[in-house]
TIBA-39504 format. One line per field, with one value per residue (C-alpha): residue in three letters; x, y, z. Coordinates in nm, 3 decimals, always signed. Last residue first. Layout:
BEGIN
code = Ala:...
x = X:...
y = Y:...
z = Z:...
This chain:
BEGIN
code = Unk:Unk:Unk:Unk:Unk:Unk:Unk:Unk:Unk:Unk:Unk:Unk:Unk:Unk:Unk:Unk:Unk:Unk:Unk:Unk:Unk:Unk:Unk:Unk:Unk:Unk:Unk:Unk:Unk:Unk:Unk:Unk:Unk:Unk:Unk:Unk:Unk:Unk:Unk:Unk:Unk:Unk:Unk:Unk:Unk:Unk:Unk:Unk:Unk:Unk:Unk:Unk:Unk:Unk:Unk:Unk:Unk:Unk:Unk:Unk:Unk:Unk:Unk:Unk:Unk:Unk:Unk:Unk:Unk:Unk:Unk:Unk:Unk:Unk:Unk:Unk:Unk:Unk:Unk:Unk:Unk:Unk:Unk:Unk:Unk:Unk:Unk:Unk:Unk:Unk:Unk:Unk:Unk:Unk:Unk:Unk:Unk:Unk:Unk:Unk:Unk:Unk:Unk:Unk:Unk:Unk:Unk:Unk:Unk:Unk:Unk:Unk:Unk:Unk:Unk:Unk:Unk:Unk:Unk:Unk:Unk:Unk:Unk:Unk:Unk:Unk:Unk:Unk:Unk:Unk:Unk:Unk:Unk:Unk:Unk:Unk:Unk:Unk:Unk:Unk:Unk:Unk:Unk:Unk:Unk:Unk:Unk:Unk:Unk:Unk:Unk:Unk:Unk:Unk:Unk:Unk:Unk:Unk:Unk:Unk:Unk:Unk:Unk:Unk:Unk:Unk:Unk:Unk:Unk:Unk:Unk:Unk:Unk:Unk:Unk:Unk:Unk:Unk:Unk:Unk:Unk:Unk:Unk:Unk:Unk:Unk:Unk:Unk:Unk:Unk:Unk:Unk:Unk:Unk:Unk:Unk:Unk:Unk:Unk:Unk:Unk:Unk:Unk:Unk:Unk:Unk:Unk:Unk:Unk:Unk:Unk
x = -0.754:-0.631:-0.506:-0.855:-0.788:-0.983:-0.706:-0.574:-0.852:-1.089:-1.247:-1.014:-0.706:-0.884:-0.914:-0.580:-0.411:-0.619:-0.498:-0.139:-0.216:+0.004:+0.235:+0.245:+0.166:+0.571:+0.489:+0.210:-0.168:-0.210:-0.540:-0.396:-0.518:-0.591:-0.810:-1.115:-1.299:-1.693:-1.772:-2.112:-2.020:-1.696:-1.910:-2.155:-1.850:-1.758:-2.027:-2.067:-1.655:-1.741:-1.575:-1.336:-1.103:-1.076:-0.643:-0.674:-0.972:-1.027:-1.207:-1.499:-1.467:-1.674:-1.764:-2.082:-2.318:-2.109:-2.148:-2.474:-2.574:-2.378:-2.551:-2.885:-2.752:-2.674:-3.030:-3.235:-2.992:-3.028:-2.804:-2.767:-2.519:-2.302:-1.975:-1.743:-1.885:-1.747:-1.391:-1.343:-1.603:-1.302:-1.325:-1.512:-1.706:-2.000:-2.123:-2.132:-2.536:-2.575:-2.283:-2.494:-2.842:-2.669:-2.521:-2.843:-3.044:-2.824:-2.803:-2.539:-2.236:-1.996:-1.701:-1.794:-1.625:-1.554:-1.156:-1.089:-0.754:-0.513:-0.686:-0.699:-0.717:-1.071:-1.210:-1.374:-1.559:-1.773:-1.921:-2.062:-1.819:-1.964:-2.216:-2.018:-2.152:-1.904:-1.636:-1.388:-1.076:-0.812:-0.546:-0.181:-0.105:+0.283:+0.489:+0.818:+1.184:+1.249:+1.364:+1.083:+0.854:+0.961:+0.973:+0.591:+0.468:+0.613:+0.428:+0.115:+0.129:+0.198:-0.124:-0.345:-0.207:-0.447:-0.772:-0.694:-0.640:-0.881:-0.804:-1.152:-1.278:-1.502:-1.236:-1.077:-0.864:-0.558:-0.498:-0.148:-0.147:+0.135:+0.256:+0.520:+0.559:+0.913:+0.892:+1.160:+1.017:+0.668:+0.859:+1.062:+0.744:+0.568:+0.870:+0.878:+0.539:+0.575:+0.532:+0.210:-0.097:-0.421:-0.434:-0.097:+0.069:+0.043:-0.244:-0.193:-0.487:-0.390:-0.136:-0.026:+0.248:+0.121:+0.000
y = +1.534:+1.356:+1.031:+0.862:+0.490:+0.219:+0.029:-0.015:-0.226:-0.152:-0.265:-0.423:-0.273:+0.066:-0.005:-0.080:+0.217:+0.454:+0.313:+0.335:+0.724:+0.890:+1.025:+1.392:+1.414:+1.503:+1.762:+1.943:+1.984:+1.660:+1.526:+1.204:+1.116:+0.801:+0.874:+0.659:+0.541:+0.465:+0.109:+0.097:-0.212:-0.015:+0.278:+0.086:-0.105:+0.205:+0.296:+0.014:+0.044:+0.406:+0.679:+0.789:+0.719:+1.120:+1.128:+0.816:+1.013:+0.752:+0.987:+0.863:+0.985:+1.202:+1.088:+1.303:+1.038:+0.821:+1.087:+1.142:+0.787:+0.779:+1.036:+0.870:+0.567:+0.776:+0.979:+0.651:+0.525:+0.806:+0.913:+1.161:+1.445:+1.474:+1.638:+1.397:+1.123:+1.229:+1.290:+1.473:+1.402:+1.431:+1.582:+1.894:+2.177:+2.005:+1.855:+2.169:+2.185:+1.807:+1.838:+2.097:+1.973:+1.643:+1.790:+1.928:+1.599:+1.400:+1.710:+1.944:+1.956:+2.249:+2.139:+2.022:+1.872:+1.964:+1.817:+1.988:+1.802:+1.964:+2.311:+2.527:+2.862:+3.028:+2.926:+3.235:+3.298:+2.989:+3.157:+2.835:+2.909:+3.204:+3.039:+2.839:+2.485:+2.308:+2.406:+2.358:+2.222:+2.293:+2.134:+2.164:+1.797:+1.707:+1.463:+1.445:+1.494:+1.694:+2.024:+1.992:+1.957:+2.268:+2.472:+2.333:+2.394:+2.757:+2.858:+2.741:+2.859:+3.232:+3.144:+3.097:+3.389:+3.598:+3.369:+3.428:+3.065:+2.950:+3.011:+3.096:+2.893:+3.096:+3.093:+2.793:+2.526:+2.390:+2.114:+2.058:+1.673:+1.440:+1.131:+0.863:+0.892:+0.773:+0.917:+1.160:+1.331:+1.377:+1.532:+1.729:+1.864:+1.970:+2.149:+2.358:+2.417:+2.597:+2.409:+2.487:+2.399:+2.630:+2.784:+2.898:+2.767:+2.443:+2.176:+1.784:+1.579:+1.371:+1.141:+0.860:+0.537:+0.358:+0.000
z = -0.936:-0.574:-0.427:-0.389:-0.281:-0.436:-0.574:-0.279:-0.209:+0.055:+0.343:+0.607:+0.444:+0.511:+0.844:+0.890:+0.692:+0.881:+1.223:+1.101:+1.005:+1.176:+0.843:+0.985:+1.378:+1.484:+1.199:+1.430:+1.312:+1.173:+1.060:+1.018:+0.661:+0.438:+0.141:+0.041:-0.321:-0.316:-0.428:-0.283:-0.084:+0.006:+0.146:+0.301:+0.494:+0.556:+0.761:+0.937:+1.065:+1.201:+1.040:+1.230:+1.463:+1.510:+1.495:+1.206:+0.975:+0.685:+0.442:+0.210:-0.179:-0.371:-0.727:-0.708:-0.736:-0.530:-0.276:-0.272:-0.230:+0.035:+0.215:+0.096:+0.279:+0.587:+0.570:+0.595:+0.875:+1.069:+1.332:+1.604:+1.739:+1.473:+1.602:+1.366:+1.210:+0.866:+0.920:+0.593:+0.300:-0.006:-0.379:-0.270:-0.440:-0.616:-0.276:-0.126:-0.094:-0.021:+0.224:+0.450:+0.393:+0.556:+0.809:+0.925:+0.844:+1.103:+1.375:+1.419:+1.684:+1.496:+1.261:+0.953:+0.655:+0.301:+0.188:-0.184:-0.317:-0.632:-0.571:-0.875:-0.731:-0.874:-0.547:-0.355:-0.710:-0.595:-0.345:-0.162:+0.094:+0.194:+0.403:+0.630:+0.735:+0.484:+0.659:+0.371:+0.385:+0.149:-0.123:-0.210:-0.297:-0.183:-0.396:-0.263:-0.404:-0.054:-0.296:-0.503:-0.250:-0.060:-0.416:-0.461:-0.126:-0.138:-0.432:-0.322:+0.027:-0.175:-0.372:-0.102:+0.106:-0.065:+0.011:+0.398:+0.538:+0.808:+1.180:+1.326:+0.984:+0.746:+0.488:+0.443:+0.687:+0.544:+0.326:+0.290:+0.111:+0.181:-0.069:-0.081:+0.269:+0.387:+0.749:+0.678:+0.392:+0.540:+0.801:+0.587:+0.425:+0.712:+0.844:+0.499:+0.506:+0.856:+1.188:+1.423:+1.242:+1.247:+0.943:+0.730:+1.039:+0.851:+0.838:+0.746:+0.571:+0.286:+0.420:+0.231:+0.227:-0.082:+0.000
């Protein structure tokens, strides 16, 4: 299996170690791919649209330097309003995570994906903050997603999702990502737990390593 993380933050957002750092950590634990996602707009700590391009640009001269591949993608909070301003994402992203981060109800989150679905490659830690469950509204949730060509994420700092729901997700034949969710670079490449699970469902074959 390829040795993946597609969720790490830098300082850009709320992470603690620069791009560079990131990067050499990613380097030094052999991954053979990392993806900077930081938080969007809307976030308390999201990144400020005109800094998007300057991450950008060092990503790339950081990755060159490492010999790495390293996606330069975001996370949306897919509960914010003004993300749905599509002007706000001219910037070719290589990875679009959505996710939410406020307690909401089943059918809340669900409005809230449903109406950003066309925005993001990746559901983030789905599980996360939801304060009920449906199984009528879960199987139209994947529904939604395969419709869209969205894949599942396999969140290893959240444990998340739940093993039921993924196996609805691999009998529907939706493709994964591996991430830690790493907001330091001691965190970047934690994603044993991640790996497992997704060994347990899915072929390798099946995993989502960006547009």
């Amino acid at each position: 299996m390829l040795k993946v993380d597609l969720h790490v933050h830098s300082n850009y957002s709320d992470g603690h170690d620069s791009v560079a750092r990131l990067i050499k950590a990613a380097k030094e634990k052999n991954l053979d791919m990392m993806a900077i996602v930081d938080h969007g707009p809307g976030h308390y700590a999201g990144i400020s649209p005109d800094k998007l391009d300057i991450r950008r640009k060092e990503v790339l001269e950081h990755a060159s330097l490492c010999g790495i591949e390293v996606l330069v993608g975001i996370e949306l909070d897919l509960d914010r309003p003004e993300i749905h301003d599509k002007k706000l994402w001219d910037n070719s992203f290589d990875l679009v995570l959505g996710s939410i981060h406020k307690r909401c109800g089943y059918s809340e989150y669900f409005k809230a994906v449903k109406e950003s679905i066309e925005m993001i490659d990746v559901l983030a830690h789905h599980g996360w903050m939801i304060e009920d469950h449906d199984d009528e509204i879960e199987l139209g949730l994947i529904d939604l997603l395969n419709e869209h060509d969205v894949a599942i994420e396999i969140n290893s700092r959240r444990g998340l999702p739940w093993r039921y729901f993924l196996q609805k997700c691999a009998d529907s034949k939706l493709r994964y990502t591996i991430g830690s969710d790493a907001h330091r670079a001691i965190q970047v490449g934690k994603v044993e737990w991640a790996e497992d699970i997704a060994r347990e469902f899915f072929s390798e074959q099946d995993m989502y390593l960006g547009k």
